[in-house]
N, C-alpha and C positions, 0 to 999 in steps of 0.2 A: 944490828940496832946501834944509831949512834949514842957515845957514852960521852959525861964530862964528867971532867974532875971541880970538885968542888973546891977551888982554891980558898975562892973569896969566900968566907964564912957569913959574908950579908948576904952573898945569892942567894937566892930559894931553889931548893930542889929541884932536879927535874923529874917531873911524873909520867912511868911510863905511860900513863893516854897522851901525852903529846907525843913522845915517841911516835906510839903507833898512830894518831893522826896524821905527821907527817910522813909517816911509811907510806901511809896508804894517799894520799894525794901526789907523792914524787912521781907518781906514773906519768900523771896528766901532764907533767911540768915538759912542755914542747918548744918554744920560745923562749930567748933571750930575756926579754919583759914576762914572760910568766916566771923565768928563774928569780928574776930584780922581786918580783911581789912574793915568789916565795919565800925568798929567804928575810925578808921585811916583818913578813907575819910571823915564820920561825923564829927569828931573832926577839919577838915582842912575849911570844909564846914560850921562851926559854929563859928571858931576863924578867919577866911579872910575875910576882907571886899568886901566883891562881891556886894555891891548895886549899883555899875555901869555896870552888867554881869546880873542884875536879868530880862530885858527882855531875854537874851539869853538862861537864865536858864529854865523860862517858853515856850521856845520854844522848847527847846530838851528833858523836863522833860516826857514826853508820854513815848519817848523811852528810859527812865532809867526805868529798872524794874530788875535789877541784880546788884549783886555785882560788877560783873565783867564791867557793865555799869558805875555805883557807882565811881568805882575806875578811870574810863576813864576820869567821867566829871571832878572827883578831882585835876588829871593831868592838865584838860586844864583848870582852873580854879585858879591853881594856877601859870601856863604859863601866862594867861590873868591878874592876878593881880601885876603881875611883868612890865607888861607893863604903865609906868605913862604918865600920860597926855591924855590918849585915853579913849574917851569915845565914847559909843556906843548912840547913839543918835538918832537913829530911821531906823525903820526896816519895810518893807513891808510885810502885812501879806499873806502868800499863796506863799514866792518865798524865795532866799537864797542871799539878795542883803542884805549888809550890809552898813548903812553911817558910817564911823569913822569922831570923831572931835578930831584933837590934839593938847592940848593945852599947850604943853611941849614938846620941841623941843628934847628933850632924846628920849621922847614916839614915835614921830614923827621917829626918828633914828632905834627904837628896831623894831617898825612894819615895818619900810622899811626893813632894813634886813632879817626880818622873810620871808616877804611875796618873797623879791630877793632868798633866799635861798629856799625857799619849805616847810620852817617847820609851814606856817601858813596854807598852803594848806595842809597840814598832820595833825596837829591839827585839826582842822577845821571838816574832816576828820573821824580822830577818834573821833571827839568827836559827829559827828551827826551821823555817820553811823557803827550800831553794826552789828556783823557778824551774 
């Protein structure tokens, strides 16, 4: 398993589910342009603080097994860290119910819109259901 050192004390962590999501899609990676997009999404995956996303992570990490998975979760991932004050805060296992708590009235503003407009149900979306 690949390890870092935590130099920079601003990084965030790295959590073994991203570890093991990128174990488990390295296989796939056959191409040139499929290395360029992996290592795009690992890099995004390694430098964002996603430890408020890491139940979510381990929830849809089964079905990342492709780059083309790789890149999706990347996308919502870095949609989901854009969103401040919302945290995910507890999930029931076996069903697709999510609690959000938000504790920043921006956050509270971004996912109202997302979810008024569509794009949290598109999200959401692509990022559980690969074709």
């Amino acid at each position: 398993k690949p390890s870092r050192c935590n130099a920079n004390a601003e990084e965030p962590p790295l959590l073994p589910v991203v570890t093991e999501i990128l174990a488990q899609v390295r296989p796939s990676v056959k191409t040139p342009a499929q290395l360029l997009k992996y290592a795009n999404a690992a890099e995004t995956l390694v430098t964002v603080d996603i430890t408020d996303h890491e139940t979510l992570l381990n929830q849809v990490k089964p079905k990342i097994k492709t780059v083309k998975d790789l890149i999706k979760t990347e996308k919502a991932i870095q949609k989901l860290s854009k969103i401040k004050g919302v945290n995910f805060n507890h999930e029931v296992i076996g069903s697709l119910v999510f609690y959000l708590q938000c504790t920043h009235l921006g956050g509270l503003g971004e996912l109202w819109f997302m979810c008024k407009s569509g794009e949290l149900d598109s999200l959401l979306y692509s990022s559980l259901i690969s074709e």
